[in-house]
N, C-alpha and C positions, 0 to 999 in steps of 0.2 A: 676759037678753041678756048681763049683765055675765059670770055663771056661762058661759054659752058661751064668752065671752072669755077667759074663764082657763081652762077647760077644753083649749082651742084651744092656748093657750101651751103647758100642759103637754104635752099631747101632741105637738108638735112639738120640745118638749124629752127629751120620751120617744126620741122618732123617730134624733135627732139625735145622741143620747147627749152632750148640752150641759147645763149647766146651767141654772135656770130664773132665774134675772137675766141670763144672757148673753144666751137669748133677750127678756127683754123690753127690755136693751138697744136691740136690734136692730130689734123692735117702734118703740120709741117715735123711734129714729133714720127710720124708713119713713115713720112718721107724720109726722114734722116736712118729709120733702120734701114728701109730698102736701099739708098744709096750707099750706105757703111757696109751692106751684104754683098755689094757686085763691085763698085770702084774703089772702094777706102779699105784700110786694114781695120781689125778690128778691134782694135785700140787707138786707132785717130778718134781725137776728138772733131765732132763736123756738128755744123748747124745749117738748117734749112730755115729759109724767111719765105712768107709768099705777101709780094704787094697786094694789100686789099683792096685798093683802087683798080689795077690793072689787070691781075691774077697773078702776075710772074713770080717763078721760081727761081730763087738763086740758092746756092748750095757753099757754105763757107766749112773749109778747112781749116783747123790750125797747124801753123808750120814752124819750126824754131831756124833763126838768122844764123848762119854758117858761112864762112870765108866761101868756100866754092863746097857747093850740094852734090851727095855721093847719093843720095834717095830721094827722087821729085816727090815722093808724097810724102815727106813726113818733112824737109828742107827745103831752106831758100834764103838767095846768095843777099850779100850785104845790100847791093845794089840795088835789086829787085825791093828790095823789103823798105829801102826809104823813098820809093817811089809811090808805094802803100798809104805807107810813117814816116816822115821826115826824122824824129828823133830816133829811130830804129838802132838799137844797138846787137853787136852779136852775141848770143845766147836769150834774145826775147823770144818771144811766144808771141806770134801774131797770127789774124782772121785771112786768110786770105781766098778769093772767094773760086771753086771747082766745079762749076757748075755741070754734070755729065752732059754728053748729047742724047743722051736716051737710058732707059732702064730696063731690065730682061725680065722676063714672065717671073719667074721666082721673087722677082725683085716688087713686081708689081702687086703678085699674089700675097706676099709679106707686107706691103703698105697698105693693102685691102684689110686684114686682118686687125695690124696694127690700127686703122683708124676707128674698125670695129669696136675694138678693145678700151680706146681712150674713149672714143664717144661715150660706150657704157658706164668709164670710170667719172667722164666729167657728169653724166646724168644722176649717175649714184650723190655725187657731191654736190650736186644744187637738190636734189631732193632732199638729203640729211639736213644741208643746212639752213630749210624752207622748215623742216617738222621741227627741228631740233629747238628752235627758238616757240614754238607752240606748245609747249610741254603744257599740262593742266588743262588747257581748252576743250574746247566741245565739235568736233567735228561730225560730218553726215558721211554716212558712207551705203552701201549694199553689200547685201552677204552674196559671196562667188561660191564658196564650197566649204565642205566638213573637211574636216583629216586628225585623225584620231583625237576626238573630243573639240579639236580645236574650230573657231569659225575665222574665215578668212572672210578681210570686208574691204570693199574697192573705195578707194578714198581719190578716186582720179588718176595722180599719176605715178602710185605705188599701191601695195595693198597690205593692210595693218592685218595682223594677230589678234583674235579676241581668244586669250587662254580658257580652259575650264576655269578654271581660280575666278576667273572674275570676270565669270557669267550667271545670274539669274535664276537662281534653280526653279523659280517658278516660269520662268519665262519658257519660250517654244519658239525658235526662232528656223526660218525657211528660206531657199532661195530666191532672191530676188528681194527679199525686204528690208525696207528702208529705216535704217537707224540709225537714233545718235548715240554718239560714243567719247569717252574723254579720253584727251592724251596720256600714257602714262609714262612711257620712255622712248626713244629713238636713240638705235646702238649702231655702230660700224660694224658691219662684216664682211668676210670677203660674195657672200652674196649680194653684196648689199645694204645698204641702209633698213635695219629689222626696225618697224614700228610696233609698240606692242599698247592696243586700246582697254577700255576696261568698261562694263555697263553697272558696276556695284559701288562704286569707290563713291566713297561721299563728295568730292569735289564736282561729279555728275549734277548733284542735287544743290552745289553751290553754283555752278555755271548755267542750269539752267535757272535759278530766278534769280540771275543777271540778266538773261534774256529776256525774262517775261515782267520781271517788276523793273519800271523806268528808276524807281528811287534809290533800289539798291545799284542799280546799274552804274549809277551819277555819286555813290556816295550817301546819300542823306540816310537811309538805314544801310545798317553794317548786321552783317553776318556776324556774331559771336564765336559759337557754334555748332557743330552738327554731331548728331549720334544717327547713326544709320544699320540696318540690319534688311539688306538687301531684298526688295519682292515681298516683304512685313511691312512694316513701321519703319519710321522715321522721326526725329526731332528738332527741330532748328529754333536756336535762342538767334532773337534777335534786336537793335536797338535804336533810339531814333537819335541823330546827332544835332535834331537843332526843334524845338520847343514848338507846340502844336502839333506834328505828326505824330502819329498811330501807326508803329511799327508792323504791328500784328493785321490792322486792318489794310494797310498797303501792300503787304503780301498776300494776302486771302484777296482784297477787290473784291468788287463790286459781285453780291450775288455768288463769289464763289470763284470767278471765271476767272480770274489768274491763278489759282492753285489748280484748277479741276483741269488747267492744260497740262502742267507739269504733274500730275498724277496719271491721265491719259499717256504721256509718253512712259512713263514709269511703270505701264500697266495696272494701273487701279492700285498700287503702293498708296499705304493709306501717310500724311504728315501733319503731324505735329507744330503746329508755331506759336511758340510760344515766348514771354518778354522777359527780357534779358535786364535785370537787376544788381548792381551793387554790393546790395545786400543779400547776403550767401544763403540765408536760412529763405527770403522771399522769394531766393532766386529755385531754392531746392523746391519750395511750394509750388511755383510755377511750373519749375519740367515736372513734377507730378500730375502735372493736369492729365483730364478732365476730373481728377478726384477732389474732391475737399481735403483742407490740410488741418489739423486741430492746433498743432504745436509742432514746433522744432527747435531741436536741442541738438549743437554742435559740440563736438570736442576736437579743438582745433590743435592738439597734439598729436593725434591719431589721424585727422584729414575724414571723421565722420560722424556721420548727421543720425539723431533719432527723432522719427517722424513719428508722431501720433497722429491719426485719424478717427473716425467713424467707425463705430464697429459695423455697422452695413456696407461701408466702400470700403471693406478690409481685401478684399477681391479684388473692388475698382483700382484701386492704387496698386497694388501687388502687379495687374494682370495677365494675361496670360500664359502659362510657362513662367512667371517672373518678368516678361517681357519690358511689360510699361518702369516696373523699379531698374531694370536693367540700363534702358536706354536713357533713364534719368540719370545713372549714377554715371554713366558715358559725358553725356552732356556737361554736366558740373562738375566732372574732376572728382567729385567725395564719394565714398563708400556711405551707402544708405540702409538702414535699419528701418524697417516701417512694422506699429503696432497698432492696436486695436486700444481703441479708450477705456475698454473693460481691461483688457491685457496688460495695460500701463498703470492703474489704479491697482490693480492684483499683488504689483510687483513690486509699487509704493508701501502699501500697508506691509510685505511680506516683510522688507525692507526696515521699515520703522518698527518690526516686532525684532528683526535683530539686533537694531542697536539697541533698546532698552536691555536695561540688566534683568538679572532673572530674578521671581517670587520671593526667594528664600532671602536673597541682600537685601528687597525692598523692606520684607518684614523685619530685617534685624535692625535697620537703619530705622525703620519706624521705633521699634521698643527704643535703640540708643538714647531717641529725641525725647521720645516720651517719657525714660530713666530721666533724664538730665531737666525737660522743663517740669517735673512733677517731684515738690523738695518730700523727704522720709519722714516718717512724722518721729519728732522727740519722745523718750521715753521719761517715763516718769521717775520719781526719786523712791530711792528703797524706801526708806520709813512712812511713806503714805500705803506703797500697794503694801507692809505689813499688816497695816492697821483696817485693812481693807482684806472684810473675810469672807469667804464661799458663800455664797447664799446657798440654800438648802430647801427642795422643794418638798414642802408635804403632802404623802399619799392619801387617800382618801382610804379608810377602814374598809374593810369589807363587812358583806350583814353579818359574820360568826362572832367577829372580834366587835362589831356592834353588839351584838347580843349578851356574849361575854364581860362586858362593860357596865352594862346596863341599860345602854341606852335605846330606846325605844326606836324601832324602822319599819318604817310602812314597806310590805312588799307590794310589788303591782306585778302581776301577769298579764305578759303580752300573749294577743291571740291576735291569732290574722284574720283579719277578712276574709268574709266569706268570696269565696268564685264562684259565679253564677256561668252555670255553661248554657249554651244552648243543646236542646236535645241532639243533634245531630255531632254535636262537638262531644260531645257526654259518652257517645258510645264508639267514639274514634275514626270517624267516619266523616269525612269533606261534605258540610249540606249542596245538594243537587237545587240545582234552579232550571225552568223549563221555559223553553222560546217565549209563550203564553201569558207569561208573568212579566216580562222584560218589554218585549214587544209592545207598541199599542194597538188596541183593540180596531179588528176592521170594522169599517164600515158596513153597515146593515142594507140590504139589500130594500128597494123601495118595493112597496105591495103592487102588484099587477092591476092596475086600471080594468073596472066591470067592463062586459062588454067586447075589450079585446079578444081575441083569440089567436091561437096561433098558426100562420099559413102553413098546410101540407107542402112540402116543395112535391117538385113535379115528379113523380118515378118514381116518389117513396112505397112500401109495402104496408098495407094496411088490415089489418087482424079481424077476422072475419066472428064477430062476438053472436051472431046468430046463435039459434038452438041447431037450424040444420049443419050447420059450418062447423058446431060440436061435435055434432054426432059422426060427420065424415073426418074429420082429424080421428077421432075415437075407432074408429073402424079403420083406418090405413093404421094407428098400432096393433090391434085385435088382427089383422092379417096375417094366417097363416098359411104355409106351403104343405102341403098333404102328396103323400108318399105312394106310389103307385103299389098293391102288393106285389105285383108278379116284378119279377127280376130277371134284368134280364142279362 
């Protein structure tokens, strides 16, 4: 019987995947209610031991030292108790061991229950504290069922929560299918130890190229890091810690085939990897990839960057929805401005027209200079411009006060030239010109070669110039129609 006893244990320690003192913890805690329920009061304090070499039960009471005991279950006399304890005083507290001869059906069906109960609790508390220490990691699991929004995933020997919140809205996930998933928390409850996993959390996309790249996995590239936008795009800065390696190309491999796994699991999530810089303006050029970067201009008061580019990758760097400046500005921390090389040049010139002053101060600052370097010219002294008199222009006579005079003037009369019109001009009328006159003259036709003639085509009608072939054309005119007299 006793071998049954331990037999039993172990195999419910097999069963449970628990070890075999937690179970016989839990055992001998069952025990003690059912024994406290039929033999002891229910305030004695009692403990149950089971040898795990033998299987034996023993069943300890404690009893406090009394001159002579008026209640065997709760007292015991001096005598008895240093037989126990040799240093046994009266009023100690001692073990003293009760073992029943047997237990009643209530009693058993209570220890039934009770070992239920502990079992469950010691399995709850090796499972919390198997996940609890896995937090972040990347576990495999299979989806069991829906239940409002939610996917539940078997992870062996509990089943995680994958919430709506952080699931994949491109994703279509089905019974039975095998996925991996990260840790996000593991909480105490009275159901249970709740695990709750996540397929969107960027830590996904860190944990899996642990997996797949040996060198991030060892250290030699470091994760910087990640801007993610779950079932889109992704972007991962990353950097090499020791001279010669290619950060960017130990992620990507050979052909592609280390990234193109971690995007298969990811469902065709398209990533970014790009190299992680120092320098904050190479490092913004960088997570703007695939676009060309023209210039960057920080203002590190503000915590942000203006990007000039390409006026034809004004798209490419923007991308989609904003998407690509998005997940750059994710990645590096900085709020990012991106413009166009036309756009930034527009804004320069507008720029340098406001600082200059306006027309009207440059003119008067011109005249001030021009006042001050051009000296007044001096004036003269009075008694010269006295002596200095009006000159006086003399008119020329005309022929009367010529005449009057005396003196002799040739007159000359002017007559115009004649205008010669042409006649067509002469009678007000625009002269006409005719094609014939402007034109050049056609070519003349060459004279007909003796001899030739010209062939009748075939079917033509030919005029019958006879005297008899007159005479009958002349008679079908002369034909007349003559009138019957009678009437009828």
């Amino acid at each position: 019987m006793k071998s049954d006893f331990l037999l039993a244990i172990t195999q419910l320690s097999a069963e449970k995947n628990l070890p075999k003192d937690v179970v016989l913890t839990a055992v001998e805690a069952a025990l003690a209610s059912a024994y406290k329920k039929d033999n002891f009061a229910s305030s004695q304090n009692i403990a149950v031991k089971i040898n795990p070499n033998s299987g034996k039960v023993e069943v300890w009471a404690e009893k406090t030292v009394v001159e002579k005991p008026a209640e065997a279950r709760f007292e015991i006399s001096l005598e008895d108790a240093r037989k126990l304890k040799e240093d046994a005083q009266l009023g100690d507290a001692i073990m003293v061991e009760a073992t029943p001869a047997n237990a009643g059906r209530i009693a058993a069906q209570t220890a039934k229950q009770v070992i239920l109960q502990r079992l469950h609790e010691a399995e709850h508390s090796a499972i919390f504290e198997e996940f609890a220490d896995r937090e972040g990691e990347v576990v495999s699991g299979v989806v069991q069922r829906f239940e409002m929004g939610q996917a539940y995933i078997e992870l062996g020997r509990t089943e995680a929560v994958l919430p709506a919140a952080e699931q994949v809205r491109t994703e279509r996930y089905r019974i039975g299918q095998r996925l991996k998933v990260v840790l996000l928390q593991v909480a105490r409850t009275s159901k249970g130890p709740r695990v709750i996993v996540s397929r969107s959390h960027p830590d996904l996309l860190r944990r899996l190229f642990e997996l797949e790249v040996p060198e991030v996995f060892n250290g030699t590239v470091e994760i910087k890091s990640i801007s993610r936008e779950a079932g889109f795009r992704s972007k991962i800065a990353v950097a090499a810690k020791q001279e010669g390696i290619d950060p960017v190309g130990c992620c990507v491999g050979l052909r592609g085939i280390r990234i193109q796994n971690i995007v298969s699991e990811l469902s065709g999530e398209k990533i970014d990897v790009v190299q992680w810089s120092p320098d904050t303006a190479a490092f913004i050029a960088n997570a703007l990839s695939p676009a060309h970067i023209i210039n960057v201009e920080l203002n590190r008061d503000d915590q942000a960057a203006t990007v000039i580019v390409p006026d034809r990758q004004l798209s490419l760097a923007i991308g989609k929805e904003g998407q690509n400046a998005r997940l750059a500005a994710k990645l590096t921390g900085w709020r990012i401005d991106i413009k166009s090389a036309a756009m930034a040049e527009a804004e320069r010139i507008e720029a340098s027209k406001t600082a200059a002053p306006p027309e009207g101060e440059l003119a008067a600052e011109a005249a001030e200079v021009g006042a001050a370097a051009e000296p007044a010219p001096e004036a003269l002294p009075e008694e010269i411009m006295a002596e200095l008199e009006p000159l006086e222009l003399a008119e020329e006579p005309t022929v009367e006060e010529a005449a009057e005079e005396g003196e002799p003037v040739a007159e000359v009369e002017l007559v115009p030239p004649p205008i010669v019109l042409e006649p067509a001009e002469a009678e007000g009328k625009p002269q006409l010109r005719f094609a014939e006159d402007i034109m050049a003259p056609r070519r003349a036709k060459a004279p007909a070669k003796a001899g030739k003639t010209k062939k009748k085509k075939k079917g033509a009608y030919t005029k019958d110039t006879s005297e008899e072939g007159v005479k009958a054309r002349k008679a079908r005119r002369d034909f007349t129609v003559e009138e019957d007299e009678e009437e009828y």
